[in-house]
C-alpha positions in Angstrom: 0.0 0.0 0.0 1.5 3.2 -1.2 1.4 6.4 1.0 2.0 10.3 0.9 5.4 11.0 0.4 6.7 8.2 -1.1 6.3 6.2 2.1 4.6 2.2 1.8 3.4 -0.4 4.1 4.7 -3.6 2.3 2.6 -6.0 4.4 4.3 -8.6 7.3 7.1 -11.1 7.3 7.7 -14.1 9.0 11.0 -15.2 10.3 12.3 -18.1 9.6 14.2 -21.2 11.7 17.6 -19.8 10.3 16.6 -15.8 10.9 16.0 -15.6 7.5 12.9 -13.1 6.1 11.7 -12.6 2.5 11.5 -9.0 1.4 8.3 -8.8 -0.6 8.3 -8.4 -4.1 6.4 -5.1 -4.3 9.6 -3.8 -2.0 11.8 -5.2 -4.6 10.4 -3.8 -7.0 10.2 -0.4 -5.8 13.7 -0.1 -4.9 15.5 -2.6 -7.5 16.3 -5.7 -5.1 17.8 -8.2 -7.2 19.4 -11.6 -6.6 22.8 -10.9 -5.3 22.5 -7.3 -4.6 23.9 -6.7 -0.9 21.9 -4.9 1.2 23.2 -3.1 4.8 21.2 -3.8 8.0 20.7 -1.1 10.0 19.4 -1.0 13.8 18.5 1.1 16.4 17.1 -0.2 19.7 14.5 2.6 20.4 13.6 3.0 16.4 13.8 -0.5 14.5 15.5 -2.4 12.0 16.1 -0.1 8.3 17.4 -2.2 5.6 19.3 -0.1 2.7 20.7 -1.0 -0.5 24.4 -1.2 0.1 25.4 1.3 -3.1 23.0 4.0 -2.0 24.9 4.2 1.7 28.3 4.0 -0.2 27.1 7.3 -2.2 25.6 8.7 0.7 29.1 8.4 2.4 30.9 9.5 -0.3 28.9 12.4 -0.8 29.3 13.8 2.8 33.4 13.4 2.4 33.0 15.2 -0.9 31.0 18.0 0.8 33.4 17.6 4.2 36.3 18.6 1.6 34.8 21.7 -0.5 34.0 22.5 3.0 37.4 22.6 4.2 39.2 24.1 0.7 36.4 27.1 1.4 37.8 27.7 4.8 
């Protein structure tokens, strides 16, 4: 179910014996999960689980360095 802003409620998942979950396909679909992409787990104990698609956190990263250094030649 698609909300305002880009935001979805993708429905529940079960876990399985070996911790495993399956992400469901309209969530795959929406942000371009293939087989064999890696994703990045993210937690925080008052907030919940995030999962994000391990590219998009590398060029989120390299994007603050990049801004951390046109900062720093300004100065």
């Amino acid at each position: 179910m698609k909300g305002p802003d880009g935001k979805y409620i993708f429905g529940t998942v079960k876990v399985g014996e070996k911790g495993q979950i399956v992400i469901p396909k309209e969530a795959r679909d929406v942000f371009d999960i293939k087989p064999g992409d890696s994703l990045l787990l993210l937690g925080d104990e008052k907030q919940g689980i995030a999962i994000v698609k391990n590219e998009l956190m590398f060029k989120f990263a390299q994007d603050i360095l990049k801004a951390q250094e046109i900062r720093e030649d300004e100065e």
